[in-house]
Wavefront OBJ file of the C-alpha trace (Angstrom):
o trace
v 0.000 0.000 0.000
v 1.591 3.154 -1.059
v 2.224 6.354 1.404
v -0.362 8.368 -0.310
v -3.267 5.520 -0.022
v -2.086 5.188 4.373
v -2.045 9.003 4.520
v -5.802 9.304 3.167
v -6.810 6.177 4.984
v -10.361 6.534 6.970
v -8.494 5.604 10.233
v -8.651 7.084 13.558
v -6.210 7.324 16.646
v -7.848 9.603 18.886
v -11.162 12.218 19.445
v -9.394 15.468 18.803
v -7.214 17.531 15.879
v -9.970 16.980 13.281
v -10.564 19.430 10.296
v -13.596 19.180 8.247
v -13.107 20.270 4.632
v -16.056 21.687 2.753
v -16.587 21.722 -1.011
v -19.103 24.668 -2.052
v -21.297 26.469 0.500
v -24.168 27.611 -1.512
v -25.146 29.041 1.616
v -25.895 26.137 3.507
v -24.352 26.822 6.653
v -27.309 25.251 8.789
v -26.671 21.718 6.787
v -23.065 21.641 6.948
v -23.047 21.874 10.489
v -26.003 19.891 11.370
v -23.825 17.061 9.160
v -20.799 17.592 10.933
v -22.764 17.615 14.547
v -23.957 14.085 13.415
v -20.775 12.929 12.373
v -19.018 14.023 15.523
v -21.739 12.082 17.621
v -21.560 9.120 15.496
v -17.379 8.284 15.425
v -16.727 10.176 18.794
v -14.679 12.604 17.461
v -14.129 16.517 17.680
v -13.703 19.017 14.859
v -12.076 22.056 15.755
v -11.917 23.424 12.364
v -14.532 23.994 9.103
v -12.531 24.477 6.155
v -15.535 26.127 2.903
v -13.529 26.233 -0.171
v -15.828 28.911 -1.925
v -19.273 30.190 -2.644
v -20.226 30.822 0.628
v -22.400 33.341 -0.057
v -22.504 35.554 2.869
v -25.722 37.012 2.410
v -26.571 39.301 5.046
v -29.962 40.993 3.470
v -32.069 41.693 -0.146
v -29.304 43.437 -1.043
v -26.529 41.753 -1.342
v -28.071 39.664 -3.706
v -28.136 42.026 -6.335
v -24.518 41.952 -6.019
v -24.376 38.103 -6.504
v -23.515 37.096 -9.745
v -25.759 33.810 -10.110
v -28.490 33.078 -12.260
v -31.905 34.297 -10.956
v -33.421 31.300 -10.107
v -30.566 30.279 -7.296
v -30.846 33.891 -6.039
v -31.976 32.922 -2.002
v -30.721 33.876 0.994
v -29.553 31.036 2.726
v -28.711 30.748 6.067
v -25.784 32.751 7.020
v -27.581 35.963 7.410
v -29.040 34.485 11.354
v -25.307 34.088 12.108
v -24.282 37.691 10.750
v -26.947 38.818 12.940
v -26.428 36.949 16.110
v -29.505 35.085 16.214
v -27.220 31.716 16.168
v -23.636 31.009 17.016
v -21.323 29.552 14.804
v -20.401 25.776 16.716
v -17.066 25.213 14.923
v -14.768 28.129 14.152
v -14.713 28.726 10.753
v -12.410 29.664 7.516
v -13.742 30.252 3.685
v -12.308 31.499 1.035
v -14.496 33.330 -1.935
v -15.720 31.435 -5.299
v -17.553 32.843 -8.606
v -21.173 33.328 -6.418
v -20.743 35.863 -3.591
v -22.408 38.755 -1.633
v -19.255 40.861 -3.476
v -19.356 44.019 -2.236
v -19.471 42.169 1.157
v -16.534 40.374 0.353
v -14.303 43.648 -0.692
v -14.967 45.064 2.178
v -12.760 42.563 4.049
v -10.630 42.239 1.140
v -7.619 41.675 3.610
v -9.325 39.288 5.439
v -11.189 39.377 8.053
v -14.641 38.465 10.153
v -18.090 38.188 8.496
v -19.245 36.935 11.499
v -18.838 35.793 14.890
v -16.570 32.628 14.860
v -16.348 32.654 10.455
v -13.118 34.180 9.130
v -12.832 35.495 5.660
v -8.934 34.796 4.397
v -9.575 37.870 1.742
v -8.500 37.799 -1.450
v -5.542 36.469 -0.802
v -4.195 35.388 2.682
v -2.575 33.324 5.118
v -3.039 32.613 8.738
v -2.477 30.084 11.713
v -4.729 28.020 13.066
v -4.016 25.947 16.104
v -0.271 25.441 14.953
v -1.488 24.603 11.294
v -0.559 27.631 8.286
v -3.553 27.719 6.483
v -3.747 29.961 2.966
v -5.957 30.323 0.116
v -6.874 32.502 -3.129
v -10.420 33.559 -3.603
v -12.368 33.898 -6.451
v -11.335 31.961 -10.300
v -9.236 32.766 -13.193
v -10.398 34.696 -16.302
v -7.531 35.907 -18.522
v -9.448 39.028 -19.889
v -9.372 40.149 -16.426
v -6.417 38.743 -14.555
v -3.333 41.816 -15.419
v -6.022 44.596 -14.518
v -6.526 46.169 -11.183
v -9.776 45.810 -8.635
v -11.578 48.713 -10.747
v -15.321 47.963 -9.606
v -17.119 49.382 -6.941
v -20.488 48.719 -5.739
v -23.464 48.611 -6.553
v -22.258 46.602 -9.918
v -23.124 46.119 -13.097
v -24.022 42.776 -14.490
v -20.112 42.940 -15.955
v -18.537 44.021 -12.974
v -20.421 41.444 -11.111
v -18.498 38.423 -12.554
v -14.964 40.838 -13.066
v -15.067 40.931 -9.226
v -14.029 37.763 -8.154
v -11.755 37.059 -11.448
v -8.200 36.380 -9.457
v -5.466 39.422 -10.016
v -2.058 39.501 -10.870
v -1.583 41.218 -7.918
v -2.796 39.215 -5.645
v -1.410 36.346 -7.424
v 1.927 38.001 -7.197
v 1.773 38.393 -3.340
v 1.480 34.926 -3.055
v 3.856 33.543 -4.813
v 6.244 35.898 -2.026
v 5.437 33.177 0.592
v 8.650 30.915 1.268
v 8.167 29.129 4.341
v 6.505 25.956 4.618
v 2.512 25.877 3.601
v 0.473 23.325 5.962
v -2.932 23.669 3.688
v -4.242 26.137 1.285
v -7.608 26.688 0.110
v -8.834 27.636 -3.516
v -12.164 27.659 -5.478
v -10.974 26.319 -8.580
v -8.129 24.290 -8.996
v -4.557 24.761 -10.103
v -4.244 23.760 -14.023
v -3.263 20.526 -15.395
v -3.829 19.286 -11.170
v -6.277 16.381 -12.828
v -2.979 14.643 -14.369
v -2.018 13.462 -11.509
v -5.232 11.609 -10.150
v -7.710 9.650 -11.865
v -8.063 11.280 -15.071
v -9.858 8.253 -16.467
v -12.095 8.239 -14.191
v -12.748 11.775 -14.043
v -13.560 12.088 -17.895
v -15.897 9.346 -17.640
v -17.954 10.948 -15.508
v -17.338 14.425 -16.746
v -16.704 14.356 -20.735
v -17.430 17.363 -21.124
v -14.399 18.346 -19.996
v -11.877 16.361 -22.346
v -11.540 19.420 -24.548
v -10.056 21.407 -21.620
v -7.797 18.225 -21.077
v -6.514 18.254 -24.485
v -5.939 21.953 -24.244
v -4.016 21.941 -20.586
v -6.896 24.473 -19.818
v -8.594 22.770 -16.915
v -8.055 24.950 -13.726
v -6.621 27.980 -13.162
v -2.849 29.023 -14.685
v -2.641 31.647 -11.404
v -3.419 28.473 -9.080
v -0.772 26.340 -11.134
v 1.704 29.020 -10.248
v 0.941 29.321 -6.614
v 1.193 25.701 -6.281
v 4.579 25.145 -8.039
v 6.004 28.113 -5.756
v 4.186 27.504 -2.608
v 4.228 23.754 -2.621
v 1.407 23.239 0.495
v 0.882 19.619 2.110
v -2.504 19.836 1.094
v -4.982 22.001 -0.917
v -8.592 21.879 -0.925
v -10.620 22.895 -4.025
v -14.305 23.123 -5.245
v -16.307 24.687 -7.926
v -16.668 21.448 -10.343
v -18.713 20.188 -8.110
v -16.906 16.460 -8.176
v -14.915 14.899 -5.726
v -11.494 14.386 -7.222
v -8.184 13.671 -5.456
v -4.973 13.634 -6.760
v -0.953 13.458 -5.143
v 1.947 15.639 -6.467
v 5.436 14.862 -5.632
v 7.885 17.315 -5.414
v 11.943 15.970 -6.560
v 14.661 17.490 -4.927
v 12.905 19.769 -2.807
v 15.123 20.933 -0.211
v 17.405 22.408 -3.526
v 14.671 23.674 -4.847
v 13.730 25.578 -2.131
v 16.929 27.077 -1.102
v 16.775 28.107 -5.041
v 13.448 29.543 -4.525
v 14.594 31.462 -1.730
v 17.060 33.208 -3.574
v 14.889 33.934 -6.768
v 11.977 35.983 -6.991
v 9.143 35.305 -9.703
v 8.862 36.956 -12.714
v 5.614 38.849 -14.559
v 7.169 37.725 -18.075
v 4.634 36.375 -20.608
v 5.409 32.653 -21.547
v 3.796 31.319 -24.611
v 0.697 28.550 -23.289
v 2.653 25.277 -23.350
v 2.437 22.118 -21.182
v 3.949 22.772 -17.565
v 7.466 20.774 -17.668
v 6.683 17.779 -15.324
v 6.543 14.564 -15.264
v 3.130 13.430 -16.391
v 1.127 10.501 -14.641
v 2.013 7.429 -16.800
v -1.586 5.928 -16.976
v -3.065 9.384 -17.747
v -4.558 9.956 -21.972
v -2.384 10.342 -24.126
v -3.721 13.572 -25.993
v -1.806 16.236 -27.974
v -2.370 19.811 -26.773
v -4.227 22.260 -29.158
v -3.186 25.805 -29.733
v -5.919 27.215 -28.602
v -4.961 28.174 -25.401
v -5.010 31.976 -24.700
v -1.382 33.461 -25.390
v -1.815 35.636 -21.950
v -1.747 32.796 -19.201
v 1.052 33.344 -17.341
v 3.220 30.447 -15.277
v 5.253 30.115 -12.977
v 9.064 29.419 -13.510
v 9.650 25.652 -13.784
v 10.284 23.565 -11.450
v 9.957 19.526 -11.234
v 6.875 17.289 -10.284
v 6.769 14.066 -10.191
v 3.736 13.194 -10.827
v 2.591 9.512 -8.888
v -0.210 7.544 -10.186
v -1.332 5.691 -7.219
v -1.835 1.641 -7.564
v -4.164 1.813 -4.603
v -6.146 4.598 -5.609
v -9.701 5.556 -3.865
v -12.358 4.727 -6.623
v -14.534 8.316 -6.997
v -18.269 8.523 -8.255
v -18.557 11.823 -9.964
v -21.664 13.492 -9.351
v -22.626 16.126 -12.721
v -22.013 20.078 -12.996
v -25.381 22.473 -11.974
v -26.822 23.093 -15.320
v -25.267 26.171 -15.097
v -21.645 24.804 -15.751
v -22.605 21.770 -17.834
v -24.083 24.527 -20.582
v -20.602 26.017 -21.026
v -18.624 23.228 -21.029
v -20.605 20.476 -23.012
v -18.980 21.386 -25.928
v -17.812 17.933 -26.709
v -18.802 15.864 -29.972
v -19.529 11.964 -29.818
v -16.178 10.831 -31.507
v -14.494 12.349 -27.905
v -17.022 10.723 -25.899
v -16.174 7.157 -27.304
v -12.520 8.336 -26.202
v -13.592 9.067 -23.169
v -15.338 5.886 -22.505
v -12.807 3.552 -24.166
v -10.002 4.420 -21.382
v -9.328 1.755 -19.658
v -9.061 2.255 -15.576
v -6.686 0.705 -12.845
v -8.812 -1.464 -10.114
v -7.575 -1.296 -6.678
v -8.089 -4.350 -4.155
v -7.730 -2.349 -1.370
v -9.654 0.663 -2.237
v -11.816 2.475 0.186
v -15.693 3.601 -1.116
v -17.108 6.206 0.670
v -20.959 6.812 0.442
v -21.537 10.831 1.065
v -25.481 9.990 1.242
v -24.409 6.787 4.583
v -24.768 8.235 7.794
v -21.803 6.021 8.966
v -19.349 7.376 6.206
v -16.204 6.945 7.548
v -14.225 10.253 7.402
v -10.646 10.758 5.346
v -7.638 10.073 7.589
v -4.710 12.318 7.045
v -0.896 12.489 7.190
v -0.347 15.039 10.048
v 0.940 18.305 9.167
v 3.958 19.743 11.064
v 3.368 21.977 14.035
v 3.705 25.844 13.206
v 6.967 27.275 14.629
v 6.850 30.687 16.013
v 8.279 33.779 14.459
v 11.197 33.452 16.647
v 11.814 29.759 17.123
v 14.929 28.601 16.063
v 14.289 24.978 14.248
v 12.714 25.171 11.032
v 9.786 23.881 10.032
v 10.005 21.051 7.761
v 9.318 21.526 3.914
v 6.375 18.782 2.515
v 7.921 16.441 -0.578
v 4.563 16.008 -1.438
v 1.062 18.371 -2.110
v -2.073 15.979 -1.757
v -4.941 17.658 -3.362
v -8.623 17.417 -2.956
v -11.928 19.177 -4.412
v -15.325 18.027 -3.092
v -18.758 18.496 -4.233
v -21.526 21.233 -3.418
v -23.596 20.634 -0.090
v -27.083 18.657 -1.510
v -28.432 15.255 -0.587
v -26.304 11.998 -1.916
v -22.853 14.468 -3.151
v -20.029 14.132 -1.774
v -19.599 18.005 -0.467
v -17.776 16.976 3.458
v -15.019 15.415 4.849
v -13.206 15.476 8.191
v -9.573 14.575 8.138
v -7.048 13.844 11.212
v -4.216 16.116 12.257
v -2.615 14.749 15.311
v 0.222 17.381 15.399
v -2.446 20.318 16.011
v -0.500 21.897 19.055
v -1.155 25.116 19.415
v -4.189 27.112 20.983
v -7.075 27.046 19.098
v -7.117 30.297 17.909
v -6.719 32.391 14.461
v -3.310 33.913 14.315
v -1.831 36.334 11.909
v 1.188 35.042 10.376
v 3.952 36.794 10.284
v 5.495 36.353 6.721
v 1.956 36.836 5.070
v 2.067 40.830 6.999
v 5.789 41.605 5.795
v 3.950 40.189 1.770
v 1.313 42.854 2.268
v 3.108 45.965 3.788
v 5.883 45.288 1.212
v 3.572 45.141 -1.456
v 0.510 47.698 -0.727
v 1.151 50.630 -2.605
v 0.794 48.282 -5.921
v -2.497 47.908 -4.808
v -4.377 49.598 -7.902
v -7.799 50.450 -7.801
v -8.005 51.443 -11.751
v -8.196 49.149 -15.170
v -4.558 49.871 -15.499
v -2.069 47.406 -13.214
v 1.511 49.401 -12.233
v 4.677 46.884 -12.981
v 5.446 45.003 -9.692
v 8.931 45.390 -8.279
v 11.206 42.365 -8.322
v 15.024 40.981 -8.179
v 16.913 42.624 -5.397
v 14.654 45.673 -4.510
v 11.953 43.158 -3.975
v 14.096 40.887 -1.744
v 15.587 43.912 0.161
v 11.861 45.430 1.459
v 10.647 42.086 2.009
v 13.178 41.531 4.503
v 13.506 44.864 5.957
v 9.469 44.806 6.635
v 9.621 41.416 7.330
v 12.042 42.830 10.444
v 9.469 45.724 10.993
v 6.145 43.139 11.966
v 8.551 41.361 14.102
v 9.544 44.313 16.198
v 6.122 46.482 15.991
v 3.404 43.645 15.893
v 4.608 39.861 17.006
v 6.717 41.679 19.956
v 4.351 44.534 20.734
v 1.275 43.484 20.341
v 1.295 39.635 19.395
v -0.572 38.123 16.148
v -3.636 36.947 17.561
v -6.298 38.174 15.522
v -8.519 40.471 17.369
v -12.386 39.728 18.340
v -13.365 42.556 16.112
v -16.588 42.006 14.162
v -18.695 44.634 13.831
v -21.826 44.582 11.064
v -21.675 47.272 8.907
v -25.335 46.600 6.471
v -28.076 45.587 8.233
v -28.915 41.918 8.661
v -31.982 40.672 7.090
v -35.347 41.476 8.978
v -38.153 38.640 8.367
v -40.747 40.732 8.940
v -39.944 43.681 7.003
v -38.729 42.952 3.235
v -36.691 45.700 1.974
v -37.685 47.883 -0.521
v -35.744 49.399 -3.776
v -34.776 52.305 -1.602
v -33.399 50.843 1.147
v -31.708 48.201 -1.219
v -30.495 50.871 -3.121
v -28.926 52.526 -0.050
v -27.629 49.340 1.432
v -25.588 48.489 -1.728
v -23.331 51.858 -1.308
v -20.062 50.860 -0.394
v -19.243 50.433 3.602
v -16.159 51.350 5.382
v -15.175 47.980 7.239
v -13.957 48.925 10.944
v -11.794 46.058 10.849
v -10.345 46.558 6.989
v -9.610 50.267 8.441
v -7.926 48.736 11.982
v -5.697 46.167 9.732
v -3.829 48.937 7.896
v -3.884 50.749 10.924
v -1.946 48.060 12.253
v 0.492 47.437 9.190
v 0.806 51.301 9.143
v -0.513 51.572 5.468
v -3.077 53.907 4.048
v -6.722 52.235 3.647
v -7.666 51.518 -0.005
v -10.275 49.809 0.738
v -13.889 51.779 0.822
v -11.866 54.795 2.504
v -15.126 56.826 2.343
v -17.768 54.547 2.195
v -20.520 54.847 5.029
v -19.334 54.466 8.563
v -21.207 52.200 11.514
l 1 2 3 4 5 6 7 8 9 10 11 12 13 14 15 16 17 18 19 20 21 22 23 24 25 26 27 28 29 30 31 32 33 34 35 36 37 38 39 40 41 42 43 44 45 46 47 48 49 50 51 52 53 54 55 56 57 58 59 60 61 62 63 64 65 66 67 68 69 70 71 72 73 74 75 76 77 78 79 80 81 82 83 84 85 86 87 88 89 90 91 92 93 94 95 96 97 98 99 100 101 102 103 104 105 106 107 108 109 110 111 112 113 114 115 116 117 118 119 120 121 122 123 124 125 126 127 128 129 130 131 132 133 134 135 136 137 138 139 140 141 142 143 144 145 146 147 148 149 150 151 152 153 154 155 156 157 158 159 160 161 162 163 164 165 166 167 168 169 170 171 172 173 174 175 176 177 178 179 180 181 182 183 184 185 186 187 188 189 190 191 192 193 194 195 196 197 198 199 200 201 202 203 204 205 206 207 208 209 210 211 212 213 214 215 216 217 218 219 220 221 222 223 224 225 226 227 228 229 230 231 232 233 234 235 236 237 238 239 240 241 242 243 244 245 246 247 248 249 250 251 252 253 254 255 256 257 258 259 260 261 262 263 264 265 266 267 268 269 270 271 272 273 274 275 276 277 278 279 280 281 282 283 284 285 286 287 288 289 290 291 292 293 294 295 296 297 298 299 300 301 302 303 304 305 306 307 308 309 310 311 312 313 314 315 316 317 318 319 320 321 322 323 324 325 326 327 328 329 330 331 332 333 334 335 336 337 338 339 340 341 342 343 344 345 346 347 348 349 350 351 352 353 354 355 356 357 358 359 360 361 362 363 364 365 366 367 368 369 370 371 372 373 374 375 376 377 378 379 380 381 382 383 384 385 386 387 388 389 390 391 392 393 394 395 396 397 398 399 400 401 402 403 404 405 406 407 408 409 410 411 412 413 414 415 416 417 418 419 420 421 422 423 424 425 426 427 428 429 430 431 432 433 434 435 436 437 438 439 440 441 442 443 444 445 446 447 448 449 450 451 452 453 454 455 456 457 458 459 460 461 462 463 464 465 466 467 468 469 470 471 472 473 474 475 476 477 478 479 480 481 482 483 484 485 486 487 488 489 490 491 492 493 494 495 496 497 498 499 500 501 502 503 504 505 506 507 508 509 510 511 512 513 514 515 516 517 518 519 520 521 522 523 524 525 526 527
């Protein structure tokens, strides 16, 4: 049985250090935890951590759905808005990062990061904190290359364009976190890094999703930005939704101490690279396809570096569950000669394999390799690099998908509380005043100038935050529109007025902290 099959193992060795993993929210807070409440009472375990990788949909009133980009028949508030209001407490602290159907304007507001809620933390656009011992990061929203080299230029209320522009991932923001050099427990994305489904069951994800063999083909499946992050970043594990499929897949990286002392003395680059396959070593049972030049000339990568792809012998057999309608109808574009493709690959059988049922009550949950405690700012010993990234993307949250699972990390041993990190701070104070809030994106610095602020901020958290005032993050939610009142429906006035951009008390105390100006909604309405 190979290391990646024992690491992902439904096994148990004791009640506590669980995570539960979440594919999209869809706004079904209530559900999620009611599921995890049952699955805690059934095995006898405790999670101390909800991981939602994206569409969480933080609606807090009427309005904010106007500034959800989603067709109008899914338009609902969900539940989230009696937890934004107090009415119930969030049971399990709680981290999200943003997908392609969110409150927006709620979202910018806290575009640093930050609390929606009592008990749910927002990781912003881009961001990384601690948890518990555990370095947790993630990238909100998806990749569109019409938008990606363009600053955050909308501002609510939005038009039906600016609505989907939103939450299209920036350079910038890609750029920031492909800064981050020490080692990455987890990170969390909506969708997933390109070319990721090479090294899983590709078979068996085509055969349930043919529709997508012409992104395949075209090494146009999942985001370029993602691809980047996770070459650079190299995290034990990410977590991914918005397909709306439970796929898993294992990346191995060669020679990774080198490469990370190389990494460490190299900064990215913002060149343009010509869309050609990533230079790795491909999964040797994956389809053997030539790419087609379709591929939009502007997707940018990151510089090269080696994966070994592993094609697991004792691989967990996946059932696929289809795209909403409203995917399927932009990606069926697939004629019947490459659905007999599809269908004629043949698949590996494992003896050993584990089949989990999301729709049994007595699912076993996913067992997981434990990640390495989080070292302090000032410890001496290192913290260990991974040599591997084990990836996973899970459904939506509906009957009979397979949207939730709760994984083991024994090594959880710090206080259970959210953390700043330390590295991610030095990233954003170095890096603020290329924040643009226009169409047009300034050039980024890089080389030695880049290297030299990094560390001389990097110096400045340590002295004027971790020593001063410490990285917890503070208790500081405050609601800023007003939560949805049953008995009143709002009107178009009032949704009119609630839809003008708020000031964010806790966006304007972050900066304060950092000791940058605030970009964010700097005179939008106060609370």
């Amino acid at each position: 049985m190979s290391e990646h099959t024992r690491r992902m193992q439904v096994t148990w060795t004791n009640a506590e250090n669980c995570i539960a993993i979440e594919g999209c929210c869809h706004g079904e807070l209530d559900n999620i935890y009611r599921e995890i409440a049952t699955r805690e009472r059934q095995n006898g375990y405790k999670v101390d951590l909800l991981l939602i990788c994206g569409d969480f949909q933080a609606i807090r009133n009427e309005a904010d759905l106007e500034a959800m980009a989603c067709p109008r028949k899914y338009l609902r508030l969900g539940t989230f808005n009696k937890y934004y209001s107090g009415e119930t407490k969030v049971p399990i602290p709680t981290v999200f990062i943003g997908g392609n159907h969110e409150a927006s304007n709620y979202m910018w507001e806290l575009y640093h990061g930050g609390w929606v809620c009592p008990g749910i933390y927002f990781l912003g656009f881009g961001g990384v904190i601690n948890f518990g011992g555990l370095r947790i990061g993630g990238m909100s929203g998806i990749y569109n290359h019409h938008h990606h080299q363009v600053g955050h230029y909308e501002v609510s209320p939005y038009n039906d364009n600016n609505k989907r522009s939103i939450y299209h991932v920036r350079q910038y923001d890609t750029y920031k976190m492909l800064q981050v050099k020490e080692p990455m427990d987890v990170f969390l994305s909506h969708d997933w890094p390109r070319g990721i489904e090479q090294y899983g069951d590709t078979q068996g994800l085509l055969r349930r999703k043919s529709w997508f063999l012409g992104e395949v083909q075209s090494n146009t499946l999942g985001s370029p930005a993602h691809e980047e992050i996770l070459k650079a970043v190299k995290p034990e594990y990410w977590f991914a939704a918005h397909l709306h499929v439970r796929f898993q897949a294992f990346v191995e990286w060669k020679d990774q101490a080198k490469a990370q002392q190389e990494a460490s003395q190299a900064q990215p680059t913002l060149q343009e690279h010509p869309a050609v396959q990533p230079s790795v070593i491909m999964n040797p049972d994956a389809i053997d396809i030539e790419l087609s030049d379709e591929e939009d000339a502007c997707i940018q990568s990151a510089p090269s570096t080696t994966m070994e792809a592993v094609k697991n012998p004792d691989e967990i057999q996946i059932e696929l569950d289809d795209e909403d309608e409203e995917q399927e109808s932009q990606s069926r574009g697939v004629n019947e000669k490459a659905e007999a493709q599809t269908t004629a690959v043949a698949t590996v059988s494992n003896p050993e394999e584990i089949y989990i049922e999301m729709d049994d009550e007595s699912e076993g949950e996913t067992g997981a390799q434990t990640a390495p405690p989080q070292q302090g700012p000032m410890d001496a010993k290192p913290k260990p690099y991974p040599t591997s990234t084990t990836f996973l993307s899970l459904d939506k949250c509906l009957p009979n998908k397979k949207f939730l699972e709760i994984m083991e990390f024994p090594n959880i041993n710090g206080p259970r509380e959210f953390m700043y990190d330390e590295e991610w701070l030095a990233i954003v104070r170095t890096l603020d005043s290329f924040l643009s809030l226009t169409h047009k994106q300034n050039r980024l610095p890089q080389g030695a100038r880049l290297h030299h602020e990094l560390a001389v901020n990097r110096e400045w958290v340590r002295n004027n935050i971790t020593l001063k005032r410490g990285l917890a993050i503070p208790d500081n939610f405050q609601q800023t529109a007003p939560a949805h009142d049953p008995v009143r429906t709002m009107g178009p006035q009032q949704k009119t007025e609630a839809l003008r951009p708020f000031l964010n008390p806790q966006t304007a105390e972050f900066c304060s902290m950092l000791q940058i100006p605030n970009k964010i909604n700097p005179h939008g309405r106060r609370v």
